[in-house]
N, C-alpha and C positions, 0 to 999 in steps of 0.2 A: 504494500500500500504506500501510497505517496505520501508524506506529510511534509510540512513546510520546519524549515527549521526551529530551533526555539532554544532562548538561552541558555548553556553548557549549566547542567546539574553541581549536586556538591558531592564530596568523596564519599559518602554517606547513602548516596544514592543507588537505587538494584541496578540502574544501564551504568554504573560504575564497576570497570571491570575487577571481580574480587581479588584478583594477585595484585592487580594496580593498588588496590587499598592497602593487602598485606604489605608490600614494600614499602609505601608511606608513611605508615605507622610505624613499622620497624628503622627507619632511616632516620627519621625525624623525631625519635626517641633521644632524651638526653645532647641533643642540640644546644649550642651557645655559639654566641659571638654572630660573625658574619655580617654585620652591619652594615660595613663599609660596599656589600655584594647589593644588600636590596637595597641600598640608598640608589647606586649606580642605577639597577633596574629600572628602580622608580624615575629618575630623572630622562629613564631613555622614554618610557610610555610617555611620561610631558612632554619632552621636546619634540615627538616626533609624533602623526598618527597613523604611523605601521611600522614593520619593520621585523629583523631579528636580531635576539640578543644571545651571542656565544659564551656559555661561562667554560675556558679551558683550565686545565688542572691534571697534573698527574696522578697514579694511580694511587689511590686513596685521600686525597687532599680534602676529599669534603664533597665533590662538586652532588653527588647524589644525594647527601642531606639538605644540601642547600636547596634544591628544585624540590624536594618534602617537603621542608619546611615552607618551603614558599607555598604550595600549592593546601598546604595544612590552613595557611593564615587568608588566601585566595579561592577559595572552595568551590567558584566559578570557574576557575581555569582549568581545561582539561589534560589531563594526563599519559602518556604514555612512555614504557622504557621497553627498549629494544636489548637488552642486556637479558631479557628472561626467556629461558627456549621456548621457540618458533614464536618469537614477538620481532623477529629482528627483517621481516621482509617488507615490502611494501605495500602488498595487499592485504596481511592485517593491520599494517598502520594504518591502513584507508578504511578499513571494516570497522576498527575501534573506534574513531573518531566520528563516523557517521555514524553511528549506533550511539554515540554517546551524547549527540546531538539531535538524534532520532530524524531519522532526515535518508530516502533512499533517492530522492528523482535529484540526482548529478550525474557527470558524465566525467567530470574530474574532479581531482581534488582542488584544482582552481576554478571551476566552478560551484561546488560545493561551499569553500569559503566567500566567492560573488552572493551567493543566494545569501550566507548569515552578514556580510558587511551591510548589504542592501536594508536590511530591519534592524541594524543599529540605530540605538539614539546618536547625536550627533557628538556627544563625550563621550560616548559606551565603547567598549574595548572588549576582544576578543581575544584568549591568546592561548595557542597551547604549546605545552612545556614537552620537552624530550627529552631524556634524560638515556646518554651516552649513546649519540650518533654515530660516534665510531664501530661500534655493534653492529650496524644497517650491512646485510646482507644486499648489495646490490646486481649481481651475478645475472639474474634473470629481470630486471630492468632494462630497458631502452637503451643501448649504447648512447652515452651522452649525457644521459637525461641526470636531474639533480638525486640525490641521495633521498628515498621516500619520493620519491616525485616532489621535493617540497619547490612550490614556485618561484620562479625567477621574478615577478611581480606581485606583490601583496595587493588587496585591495582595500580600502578606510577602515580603519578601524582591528586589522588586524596582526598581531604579531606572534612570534614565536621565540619562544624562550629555549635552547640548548644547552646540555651540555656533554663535554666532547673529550678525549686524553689531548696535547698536543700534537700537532700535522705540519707538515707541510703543507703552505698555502695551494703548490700544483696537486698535491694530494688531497684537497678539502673537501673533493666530491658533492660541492656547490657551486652553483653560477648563480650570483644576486644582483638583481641591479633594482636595490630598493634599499632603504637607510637601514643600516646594519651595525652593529658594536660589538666587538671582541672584550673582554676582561677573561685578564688572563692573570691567576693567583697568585703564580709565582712572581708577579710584579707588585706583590703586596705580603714583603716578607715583615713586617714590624707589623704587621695586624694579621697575618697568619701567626705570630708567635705570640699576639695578647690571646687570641682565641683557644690556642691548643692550651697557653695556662692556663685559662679559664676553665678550660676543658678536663684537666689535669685536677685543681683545685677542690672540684667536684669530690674525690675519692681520698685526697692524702690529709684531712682532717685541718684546713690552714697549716700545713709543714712548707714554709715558704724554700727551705732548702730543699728537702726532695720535692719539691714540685721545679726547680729549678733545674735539678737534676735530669728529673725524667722531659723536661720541655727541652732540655737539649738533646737527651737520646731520640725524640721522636720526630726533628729531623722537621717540627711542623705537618706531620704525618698522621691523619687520624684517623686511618685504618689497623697501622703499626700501633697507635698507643692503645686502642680501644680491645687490638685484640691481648694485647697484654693484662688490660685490665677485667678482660673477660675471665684471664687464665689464672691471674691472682683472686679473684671472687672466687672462685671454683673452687681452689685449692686452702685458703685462707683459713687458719685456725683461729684468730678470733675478729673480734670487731673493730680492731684496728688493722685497715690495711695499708697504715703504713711502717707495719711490723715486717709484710712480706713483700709489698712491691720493690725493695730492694733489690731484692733476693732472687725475683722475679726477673727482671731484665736485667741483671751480672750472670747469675745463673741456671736460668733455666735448662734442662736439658734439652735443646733442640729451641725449634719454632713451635708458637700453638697452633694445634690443627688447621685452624681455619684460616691462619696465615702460611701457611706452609705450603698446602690448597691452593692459596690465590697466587702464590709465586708459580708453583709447576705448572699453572695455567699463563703466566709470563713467558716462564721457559720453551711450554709448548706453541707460544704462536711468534716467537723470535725464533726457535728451531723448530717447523713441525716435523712430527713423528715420521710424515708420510716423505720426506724430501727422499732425494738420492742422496745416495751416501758422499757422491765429491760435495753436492752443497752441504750438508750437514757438515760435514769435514772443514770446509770453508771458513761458516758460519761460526761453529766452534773454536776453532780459532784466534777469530778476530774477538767473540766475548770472553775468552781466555783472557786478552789480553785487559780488554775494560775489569773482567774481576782481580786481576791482578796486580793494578795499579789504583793507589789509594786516594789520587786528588785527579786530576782530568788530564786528556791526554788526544794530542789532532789527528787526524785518520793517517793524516802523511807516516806516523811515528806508528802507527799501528800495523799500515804497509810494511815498510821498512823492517820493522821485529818477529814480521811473519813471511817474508818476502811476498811478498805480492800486489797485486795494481792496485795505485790509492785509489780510481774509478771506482772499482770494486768493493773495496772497502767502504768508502761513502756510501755507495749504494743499497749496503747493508745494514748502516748505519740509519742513511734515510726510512731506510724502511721500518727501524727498532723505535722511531722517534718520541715516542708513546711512554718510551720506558727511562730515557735517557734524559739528561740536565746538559745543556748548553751552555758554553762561555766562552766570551770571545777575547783572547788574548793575542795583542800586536796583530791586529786582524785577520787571525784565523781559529776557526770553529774547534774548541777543544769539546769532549766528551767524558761523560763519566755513567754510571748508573743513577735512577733517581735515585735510591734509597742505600744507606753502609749496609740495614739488615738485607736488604737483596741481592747484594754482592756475597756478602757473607754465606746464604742460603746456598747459591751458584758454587761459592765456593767446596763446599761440602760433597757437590756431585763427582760422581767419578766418571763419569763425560756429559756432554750437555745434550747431545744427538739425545 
């Protein structure tokens, strides 16, 4: 049956997809800080009426509680993350979204959003949030065509909220030509590091030194601290835990599960399982050398200690971009891993293939 569209529901709602809610709830648990993210947001919706807003971050920085949280406090904005199996192709993106808008008579998804901009009030605002576009399975799309089919023109009143690991710009799997804004975290290290204390503060009872402590191990990292503090709850013998968070990240035996988990899922799409053995061999190699070395280090020098073409090299590099921290000394691109515990992790393998 045909029906006309009608304002995006709240998360609470049955055409709210129920995984989409479990993960909102779960992400958006024990949240703090982030201020300096929705101020940005907010000023992009004012100044502009359409558009998209890209929040980039690497792997675990926050960016998936932030779009929780946001959509927790926004309960009109609709939701979808491509990170959850078979969420990540285009044709459920377009099934979710119209179903959640209740709305079949479109013929795309750029006409689908023409029909809701059309019955906007003339300040009304529509926007829906994505959470981790790098996930989008594009394989069986349109050669060319934008990631999710999302449009190259917005129409009033509409925008879209993303967030995505680091890319390359020729890798971004977007063509926009419509008012757009990038925030990228890592360009906001003194307010990533109020957040993660804040975040920290939460558990070690006001211990201004361990919390000092652990806000340096985590690197601004809070998937790294979270899952630590999951592992110290668990294990804790009493009601102070800052009796064992010490203890906790000096000595742990290993990683906790569920970080441990999320690195071999690093490992396996830097090296997948399926390569030929020369790439594998290759590939190995060159992150040999990245866990090897403990501050950063330029593809040239990576070439060179492995002999082989820095093209090459680069190339594999570009393609790791997701995982890896940039810095440019005397104008040229040094590398490192995001994270010490994920080098550490790698280190531990007895090959990477």
């Amino acid at each position: 049956m045909n029906t006309s569209p009608r304002p995006p529901t709240p998360i609470n709602s049955p055409s709210y997809p129920t995984e989409f809610q479990q993960v909102i709830l779960e992400k958006s648990q024990n949240f703090v800080g982030r201020a300096f993210v929705f101020t940005a947001i907010s000023n992009f919706l004012q100044r502009y009426d359409r558009g998209y807003f890209t929040i980039i971050g690497a792997p675990g920085s926050g960016k998936s509680a932030i779009l929780a949280k946001y959509v927790t406090e926004n309960p009109q904005v609709l939701y979808y993350n491509a990170q959850l199996p078979g969420k990540n192709r285009a044709e459920e993106f377009i099934t979710s979204i119209s179903t959640q808008i209740e709305t079949e008579n479109f013929t795309s998804l750029h006409s689908l959003l023409q029909q809701v901009s059309d019955k906007l009030e003339p300040q009304q605002k529509f926007i829906i949030a994505i959470d981790a576009l790098d996930a989008v399975n594009h394989t069986d799309q349109t050669k060319g065509s934008n990631l999710f089919y999302l449009p190259r023109y917005l129409p009033r009143g509409v925008y879209f909220l993303l967030t995505r690991r680091p890319y390359l710009r020729k890798q971004s799997g977007l063509l926009i030509e419509t008012p757009f804004q990038i925030l990228d975290l890592a360009t906001y290290p003194q307010e990533n590091h109020e957040d993660i204390q804040a975040y920290i503060r939460r558990y070690v009872n006001n211990d201004e030194e361990l919390t000092a402590e652990l806000t340096a191990k985590s690197e601004n990292n809070f998937m790294y601290t979270s899952a630590y503090f999951d592992c110290a709850q668990y294990k804790k013998l009493s009601d102070h835990l800052s009796q064992i968070l010490p203890a906790t990240f000096e000595k742990f035996d290993g990683l906790p599960p569920g970080l441990e988990a999320y690195y071999q899922q690093h490992k396996h799409k830097m090296i997948p399982p399926n390569s030929s053995s020369q790439e594998k061999e290759f590939k190995s190699s060159v992150l040999n050398v990245l866990v090897q070395v403990s501050s950063v280090v330029s593809a040239e020098s990576i070439a060179s200690t492995i002999d082989a073409d820095e093209y090459d090299v680069e190339e594999v590099l570009e393609n790791w971009r997701e995982f890896l921290t940039l810095q440019e000394i005397d104008g040229e691109i040094h590398y490192s891993l995001y994270h010490s515990s994920f080098r550490d992790f790698l280190s531990k393998q007895v090959n990477f293939g």
